[in-house]
BAPA-743968 format. One record per residue (C-alpha): residue number from 0; z, x, y. Coordinates in steps of 0.25 Angstrom, whole numbers. Layout:
N
[site NUM, [Z, X, Y]] ...
This chain:
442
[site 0, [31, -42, 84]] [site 1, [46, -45, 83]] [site 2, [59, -39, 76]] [site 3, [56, -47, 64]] [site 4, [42, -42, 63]] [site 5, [45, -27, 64]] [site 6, [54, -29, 54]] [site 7, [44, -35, 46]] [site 8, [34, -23, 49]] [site 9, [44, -14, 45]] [site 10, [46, -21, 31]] [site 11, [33, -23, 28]] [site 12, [30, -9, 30]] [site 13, [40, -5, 19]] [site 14, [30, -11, 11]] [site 15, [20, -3, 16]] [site 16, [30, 9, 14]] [site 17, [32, 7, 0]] [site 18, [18, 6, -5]] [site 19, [15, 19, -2]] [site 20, [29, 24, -3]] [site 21, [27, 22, -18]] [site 22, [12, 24, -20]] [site 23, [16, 38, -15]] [site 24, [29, 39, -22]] [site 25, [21, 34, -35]] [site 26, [11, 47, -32]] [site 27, [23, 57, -30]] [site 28, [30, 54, -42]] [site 29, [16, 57, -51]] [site 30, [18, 71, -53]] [site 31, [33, 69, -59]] [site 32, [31, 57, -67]] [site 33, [20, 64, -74]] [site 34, [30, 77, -76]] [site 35, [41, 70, -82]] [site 36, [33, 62, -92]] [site 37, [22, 72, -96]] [site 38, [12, 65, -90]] [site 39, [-1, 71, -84]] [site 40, [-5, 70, -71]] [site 41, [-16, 62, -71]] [site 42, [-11, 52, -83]] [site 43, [1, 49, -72]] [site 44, [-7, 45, -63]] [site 45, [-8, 32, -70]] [site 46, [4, 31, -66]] [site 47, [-1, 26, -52]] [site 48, [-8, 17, -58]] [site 49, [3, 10, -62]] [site 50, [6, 8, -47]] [site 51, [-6, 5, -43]] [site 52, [-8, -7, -53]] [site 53, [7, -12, -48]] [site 54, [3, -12, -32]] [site 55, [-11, -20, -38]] [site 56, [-1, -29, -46]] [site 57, [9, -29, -34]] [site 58, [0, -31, -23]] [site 59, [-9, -45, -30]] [site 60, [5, -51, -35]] [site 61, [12, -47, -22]] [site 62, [1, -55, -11]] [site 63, [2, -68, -20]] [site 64, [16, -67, -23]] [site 65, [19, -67, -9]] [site 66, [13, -81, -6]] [site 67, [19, -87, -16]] [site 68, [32, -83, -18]] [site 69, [33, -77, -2]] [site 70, [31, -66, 6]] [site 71, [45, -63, 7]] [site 72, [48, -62, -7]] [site 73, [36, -54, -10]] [site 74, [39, -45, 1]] [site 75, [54, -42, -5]] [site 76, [48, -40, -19]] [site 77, [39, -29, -15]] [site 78, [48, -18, -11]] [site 79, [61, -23, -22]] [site 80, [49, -21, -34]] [site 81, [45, -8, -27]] [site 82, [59, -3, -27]] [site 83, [65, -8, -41]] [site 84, [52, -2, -49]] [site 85, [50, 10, -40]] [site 86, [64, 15, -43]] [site 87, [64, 12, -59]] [site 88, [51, 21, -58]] [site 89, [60, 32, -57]] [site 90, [68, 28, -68]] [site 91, [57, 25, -80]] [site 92, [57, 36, -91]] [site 93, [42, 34, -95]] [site 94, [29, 36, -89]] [site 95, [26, 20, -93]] [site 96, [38, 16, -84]] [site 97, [35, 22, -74]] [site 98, [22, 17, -73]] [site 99, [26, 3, -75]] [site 100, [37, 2, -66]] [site 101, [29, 10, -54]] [site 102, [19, -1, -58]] [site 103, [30, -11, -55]] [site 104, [34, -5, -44]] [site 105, [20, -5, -39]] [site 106, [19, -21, -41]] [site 107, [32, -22, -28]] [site 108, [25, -11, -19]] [site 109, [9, -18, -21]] [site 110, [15, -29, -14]] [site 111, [19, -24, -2]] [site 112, [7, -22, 8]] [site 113, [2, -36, 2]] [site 114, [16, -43, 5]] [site 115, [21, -34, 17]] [site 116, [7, -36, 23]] [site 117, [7, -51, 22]] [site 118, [20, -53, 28]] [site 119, [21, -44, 40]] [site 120, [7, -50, 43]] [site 121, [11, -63, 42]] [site 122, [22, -61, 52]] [site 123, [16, -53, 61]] [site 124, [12, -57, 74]] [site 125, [-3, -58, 77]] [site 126, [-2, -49, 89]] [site 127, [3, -38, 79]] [site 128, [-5, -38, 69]] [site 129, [-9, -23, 70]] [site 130, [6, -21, 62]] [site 131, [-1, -25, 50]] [site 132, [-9, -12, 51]] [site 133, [4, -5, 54]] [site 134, [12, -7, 41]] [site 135, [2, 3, 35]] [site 136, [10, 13, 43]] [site 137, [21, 13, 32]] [site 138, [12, 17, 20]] [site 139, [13, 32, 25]] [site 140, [25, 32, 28]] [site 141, [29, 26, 12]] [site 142, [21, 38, 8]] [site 143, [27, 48, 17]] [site 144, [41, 43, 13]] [site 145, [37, 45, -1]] [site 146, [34, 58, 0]] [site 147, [43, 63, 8]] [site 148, [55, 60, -5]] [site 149, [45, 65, -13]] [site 150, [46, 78, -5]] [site 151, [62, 79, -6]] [site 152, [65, 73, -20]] [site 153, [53, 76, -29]] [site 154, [52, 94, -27]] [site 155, [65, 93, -27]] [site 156, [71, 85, -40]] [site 157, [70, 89, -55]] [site 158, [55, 84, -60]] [site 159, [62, 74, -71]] [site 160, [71, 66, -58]] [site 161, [63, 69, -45]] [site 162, [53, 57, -46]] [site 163, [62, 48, -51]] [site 164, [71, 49, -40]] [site 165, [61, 50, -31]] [site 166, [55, 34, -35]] [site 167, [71, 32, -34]] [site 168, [70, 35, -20]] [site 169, [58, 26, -18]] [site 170, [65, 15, -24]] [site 171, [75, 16, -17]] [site 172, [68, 16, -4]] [site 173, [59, 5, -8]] [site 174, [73, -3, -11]] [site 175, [77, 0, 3]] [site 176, [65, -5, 8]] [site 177, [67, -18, 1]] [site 178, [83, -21, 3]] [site 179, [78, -19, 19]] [site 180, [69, -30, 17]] [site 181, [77, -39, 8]] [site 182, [91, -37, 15]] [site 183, [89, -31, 28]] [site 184, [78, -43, 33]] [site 185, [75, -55, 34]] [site 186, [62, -58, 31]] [site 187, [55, -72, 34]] [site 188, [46, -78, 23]] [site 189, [32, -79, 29]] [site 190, [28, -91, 37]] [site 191, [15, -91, 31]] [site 192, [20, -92, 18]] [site 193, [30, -101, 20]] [site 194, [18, -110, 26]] [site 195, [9, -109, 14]] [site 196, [21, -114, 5]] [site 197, [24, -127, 14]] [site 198, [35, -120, 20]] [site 199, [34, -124, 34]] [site 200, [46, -126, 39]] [site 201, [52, -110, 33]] [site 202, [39, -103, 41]] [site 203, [44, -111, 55]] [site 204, [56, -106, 51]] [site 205, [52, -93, 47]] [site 206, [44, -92, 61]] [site 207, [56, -95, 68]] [site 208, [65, -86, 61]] [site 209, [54, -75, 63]] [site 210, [55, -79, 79]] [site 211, [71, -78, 78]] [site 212, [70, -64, 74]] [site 213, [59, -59, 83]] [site 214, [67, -66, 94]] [site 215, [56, -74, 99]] [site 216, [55, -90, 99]] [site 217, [44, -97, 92]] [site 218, [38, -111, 94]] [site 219, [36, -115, 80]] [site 220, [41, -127, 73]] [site 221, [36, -137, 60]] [site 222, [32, -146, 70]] [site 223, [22, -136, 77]] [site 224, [18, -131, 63]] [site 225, [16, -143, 57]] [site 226, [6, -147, 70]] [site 227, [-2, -134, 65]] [site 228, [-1, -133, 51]] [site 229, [1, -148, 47]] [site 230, [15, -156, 43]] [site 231, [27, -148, 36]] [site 232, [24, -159, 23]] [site 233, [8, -156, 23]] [site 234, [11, -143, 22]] [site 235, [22, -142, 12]] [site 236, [12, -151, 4]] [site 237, [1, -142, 5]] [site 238, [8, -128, 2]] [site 239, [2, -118, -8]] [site 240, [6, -117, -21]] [site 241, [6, -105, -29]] [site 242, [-6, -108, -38]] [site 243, [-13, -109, -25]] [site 244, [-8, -98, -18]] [site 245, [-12, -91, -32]] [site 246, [-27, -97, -29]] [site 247, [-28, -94, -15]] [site 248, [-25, -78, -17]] [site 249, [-35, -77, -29]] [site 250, [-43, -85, -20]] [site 251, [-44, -74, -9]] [site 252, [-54, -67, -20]] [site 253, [-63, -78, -23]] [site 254, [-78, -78, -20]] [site 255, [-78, -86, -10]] [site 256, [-67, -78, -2]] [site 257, [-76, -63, -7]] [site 258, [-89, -69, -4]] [site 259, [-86, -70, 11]] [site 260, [-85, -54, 12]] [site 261, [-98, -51, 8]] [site 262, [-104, -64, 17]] [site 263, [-115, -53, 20]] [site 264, [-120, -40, 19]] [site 265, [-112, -34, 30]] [site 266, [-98, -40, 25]] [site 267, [-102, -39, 10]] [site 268, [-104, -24, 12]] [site 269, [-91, -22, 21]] [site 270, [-83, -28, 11]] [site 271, [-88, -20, 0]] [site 272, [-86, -9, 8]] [site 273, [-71, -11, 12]] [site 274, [-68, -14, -3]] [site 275, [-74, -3, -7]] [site 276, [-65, 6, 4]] [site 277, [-55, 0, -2]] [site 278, [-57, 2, -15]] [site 279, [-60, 17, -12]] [site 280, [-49, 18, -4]] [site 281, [-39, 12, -14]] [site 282, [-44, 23, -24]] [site 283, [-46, 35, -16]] [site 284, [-31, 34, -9]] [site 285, [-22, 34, -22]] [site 286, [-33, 43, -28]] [site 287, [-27, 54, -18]] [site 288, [-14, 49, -15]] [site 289, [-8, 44, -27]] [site 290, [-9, 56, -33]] [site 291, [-10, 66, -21]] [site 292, [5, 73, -27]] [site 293, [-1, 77, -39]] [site 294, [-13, 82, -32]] [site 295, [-4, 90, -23]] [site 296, [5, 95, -35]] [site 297, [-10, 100, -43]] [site 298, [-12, 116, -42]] [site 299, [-23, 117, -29]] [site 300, [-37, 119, -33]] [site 301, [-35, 124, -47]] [site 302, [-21, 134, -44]] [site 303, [-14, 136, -56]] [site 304, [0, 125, -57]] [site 305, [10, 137, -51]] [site 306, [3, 136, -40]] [site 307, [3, 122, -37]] [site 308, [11, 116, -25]] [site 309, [25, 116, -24]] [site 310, [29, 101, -26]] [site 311, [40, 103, -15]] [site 312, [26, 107, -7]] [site 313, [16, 95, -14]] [site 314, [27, 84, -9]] [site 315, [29, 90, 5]] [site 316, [15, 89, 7]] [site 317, [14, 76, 3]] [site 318, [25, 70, 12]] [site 319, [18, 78, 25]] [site 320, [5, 70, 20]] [site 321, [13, 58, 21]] [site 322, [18, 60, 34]] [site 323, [4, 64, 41]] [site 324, [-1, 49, 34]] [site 325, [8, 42, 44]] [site 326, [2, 45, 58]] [site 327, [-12, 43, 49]] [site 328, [-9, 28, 47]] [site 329, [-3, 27, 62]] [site 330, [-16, 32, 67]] [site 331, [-26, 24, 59]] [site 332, [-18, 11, 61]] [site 333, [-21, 14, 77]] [site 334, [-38, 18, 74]] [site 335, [-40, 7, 67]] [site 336, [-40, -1, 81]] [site 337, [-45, 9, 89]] [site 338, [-60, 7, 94]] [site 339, [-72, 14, 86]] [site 340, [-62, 17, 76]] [site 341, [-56, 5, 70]] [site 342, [-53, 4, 55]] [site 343, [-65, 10, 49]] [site 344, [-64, 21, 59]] [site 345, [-52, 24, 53]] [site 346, [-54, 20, 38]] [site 347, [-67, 28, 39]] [site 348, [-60, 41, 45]] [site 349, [-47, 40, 35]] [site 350, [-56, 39, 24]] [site 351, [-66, 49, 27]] [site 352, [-57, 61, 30]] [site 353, [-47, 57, 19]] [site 354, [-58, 58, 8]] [site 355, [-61, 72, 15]] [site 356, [-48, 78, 15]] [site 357, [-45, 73, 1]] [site 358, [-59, 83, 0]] [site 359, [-51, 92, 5]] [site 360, [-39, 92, -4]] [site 361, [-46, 95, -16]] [site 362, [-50, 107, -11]] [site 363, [-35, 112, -5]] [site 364, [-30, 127, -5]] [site 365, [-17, 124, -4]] [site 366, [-6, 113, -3]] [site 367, [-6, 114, 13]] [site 368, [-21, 111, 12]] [site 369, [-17, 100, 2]] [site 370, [-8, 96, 14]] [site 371, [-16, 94, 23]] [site 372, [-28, 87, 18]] [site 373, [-18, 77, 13]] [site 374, [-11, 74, 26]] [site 375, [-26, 72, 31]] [site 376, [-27, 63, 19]] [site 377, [-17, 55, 24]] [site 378, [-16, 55, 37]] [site 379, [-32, 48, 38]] [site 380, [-28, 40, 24]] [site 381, [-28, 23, 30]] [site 382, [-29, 10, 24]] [site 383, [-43, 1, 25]] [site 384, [-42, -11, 31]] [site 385, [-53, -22, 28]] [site 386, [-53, -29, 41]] [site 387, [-67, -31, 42]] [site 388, [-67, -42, 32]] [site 389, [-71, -58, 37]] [site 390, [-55, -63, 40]] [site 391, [-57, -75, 30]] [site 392, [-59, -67, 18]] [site 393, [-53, -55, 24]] [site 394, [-40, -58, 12]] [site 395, [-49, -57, 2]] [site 396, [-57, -44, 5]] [site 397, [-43, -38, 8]] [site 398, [-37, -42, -5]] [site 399, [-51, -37, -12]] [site 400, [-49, -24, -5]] [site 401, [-36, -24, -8]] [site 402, [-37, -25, -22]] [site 403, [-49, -15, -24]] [site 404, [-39, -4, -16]] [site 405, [-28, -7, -25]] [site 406, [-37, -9, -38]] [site 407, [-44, 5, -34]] [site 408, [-30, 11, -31]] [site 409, [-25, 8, -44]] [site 410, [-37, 15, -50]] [site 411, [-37, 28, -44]] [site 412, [-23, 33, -54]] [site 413, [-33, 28, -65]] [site 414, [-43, 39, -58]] [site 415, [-33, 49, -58]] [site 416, [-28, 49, -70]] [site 417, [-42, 49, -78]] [site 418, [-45, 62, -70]] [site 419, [-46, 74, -77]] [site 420, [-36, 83, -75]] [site 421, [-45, 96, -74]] [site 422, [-50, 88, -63]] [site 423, [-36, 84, -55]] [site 424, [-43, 83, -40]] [site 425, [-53, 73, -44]] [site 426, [-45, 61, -41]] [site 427, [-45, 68, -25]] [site 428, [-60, 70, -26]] [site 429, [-61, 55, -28]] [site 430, [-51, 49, -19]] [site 431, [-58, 57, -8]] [site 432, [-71, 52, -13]] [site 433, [-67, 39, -11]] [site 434, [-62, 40, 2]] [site 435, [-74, 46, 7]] [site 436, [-82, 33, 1]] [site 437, [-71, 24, 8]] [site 438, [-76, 32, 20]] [site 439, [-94, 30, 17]] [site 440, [-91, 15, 15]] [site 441, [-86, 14, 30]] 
């Protein structure tokens, strides 16, 4: 790992950083929206869904896009998209606008772990290849971030102006983000990419550029390239067009990539298995999550609306849930090497207790109850990783699972919103149903 390739870890992690920067930012603003536009607090709910359909939208455009038109354009996009329409949000004067433009916001921010991943992966050195894993480490802090300017502007503004100048903050930063990716570094187009469209002499240069920076030496020349891959003229000949690179992504979901995973009963079931952890995973988090602000703001256990928690109190909390999620992800990225543990040690454990103290919550006394089954929540909350799949069609049972989290994920504000409203925990009994299922199926 070199200068350059910090600096790259560093990028890529704003990525990371903004998806959940504005997953949670979408859930704060909930309870405001639906004041100033007489909505009800389930019906705006759909207003998630909204997001949810963009990041689906953002995060299948975003993968293809980036081989056809670059990783280095696609990797600009993102955050400028996320920044431009996350900002006009707090400028629409009508529920239908904010719900489009959040959707169009959600197109730029669905393609950032696709893209960000791509590329940090493709220059990062073998030897570090537990940084991959790493870049989860921003989600949290997106979200504590989040919350934290929820804490000071939101209790603290009138209810007509607070959430709009809070999504003019998130903008902002988002803009930051992107001006320091843009202006403040250079960034190398990927040498793979540049190989797949018969650009062989810009990937020698590239590598050579990359080694400049990093203030090493490297070998490399279209001399010792061409010996490996074949001549310059061969390969500019045999570059792929986009029809093709078209084909090859829809390719990855052909029968003759799927069949492979279930080549007997053993794999068949484990794959099954993993899609369906996914799947439930992708469902119960946002379940909970998305809308954890309107379950903190809700009268506890059936209190009459005075008594409800102070909203000074309700985003406090929320930011210390945040903070305690941080060291949670920093611990997990360590068991999931760590002998007799590993990753479905830990996928198993973080599923398990999170479904039981999302039990818990239900049944809360008080907001400092509240507090601390959600900090318990967070802190054992962690991503799945589907590593057990054969590494020839491993693309193609990521992409699927993939797809099923973000498909399930865009279901659960349809959930929510259809839930009766003398029944407002129900979405909570659910999502911890399904944890607790995530955790049979291991």
């Amino acid at each position: 790992m070199g200068r350059y390739n910090w600096a790259l870890f560093v990028l890529c992690g704003f990525g990371w950083f903004a998806d959940n920067f504005w997953l949670q930012g979408v859930a704060l603003t909930l309870p405001s929206i639906a004041e100033e536009f007489g909505i009800s607090d389930t019906k705006v709910r759909y207003t998630t869904c909204a997001v949810f359909t963009g990041l689906c939208v953002g995060a299948s455009f975003w993968g293809v896009a980036s081989d056809i038109i670059g990783r280095r354009v696609a990797f600009n996009s993102t955050l400028f998209l996320a920044g431009v329409f996350g900002t006009a949000v707090g400028g629409a004067q009508t529920w239908v606008a904010v719900c489009c433009l959040y959707a169009l916001m959600g197109v730029g921010i669905g393609g950032n772990l696709p893209v960000d991943g791509a590329l940090f992966l493709e220059f990062l050195p073998f030897s570090s290849g537990g940084l991959l894993t790493m870049l989860s480490l921003w989600w949290p802090v997106g979200q504590l971030l989040a919350a934290l300017i929820a804490w000071a502007l939101l209790p603290n503004l009138p209810s007509d102006k607070d959430w709009r100048y809070y999504l003019f903050t998130l903008g902002g930063i988002t803009l930051v983000l992107f001006v320091c990716r843009f202006f403040l570094f250079h960034l190398f187009e990927s040498p793979k990419y540049l190989l797949s469209r018969g650009r062989q002499a810009e990937a020698v240069a590239t590598v050579h550029g990359l080694a400049y920076k990093n203030r090493r030496k490297t070998w490399l020349t279209e001399a010792i390239l061409d010996e490996v891959g074949g001549r310059t003229e061969v390969a500019a000949d045999a570059k792929l067009s986009t029809v093709e690179i078209l084909k090859r992504s829809a390719g990855k979901f052909s029968t003759e990539r799927i069949g492979p995973l279930f080549a007997n009963r053993r794999l068949g079931m484990t794959t099954a298995l993993l899609w369906f952890i996914w799947s439930t995973v992708g469902l119960a988090y946002p379940l909970f999550n998305s809308f954890l602000p309107q379950y903190l703001l809700q009268p506890i256990n059936g209190r009459a609306q005075s008594e409800a928690t102070p909203v000074s109190i309700v985003y406090r909390n929320l930011a210390i849930t945040s903070i305690v999620g941080i060291p949670g992800s920093i611990i997990a990225w360590y068991t999931v090497d760590v002998r007799f543990i590993g990753r479905k040690g830990t996928m198993a454990v973080s599923t398990l207790i999170s479904g039981v103290f999302i039990y818990l919550f239900t049944v809360a006394k008080s907001a400092n109850y509240q507090l601390a089954c959600t900090c318990v929540q967070a802190f054992f909350q962690n991503a799945i990783t589907p590593e057990v799949f054969p590494a020839p069609n491993r693309g193609t049972g990521t992409g699927i699972a993939s797809f099923l989290n973000r498909a399930a994920g865009l279901s659960a504000p349809i959930i929510a919103a259809n839930i009766s409203t003398s029944q407002p925990i129900m979405p909570i009994y659910v999502s911890g149903a399904l944890f607790v299922a995530s955790f049979i199926a291991m």
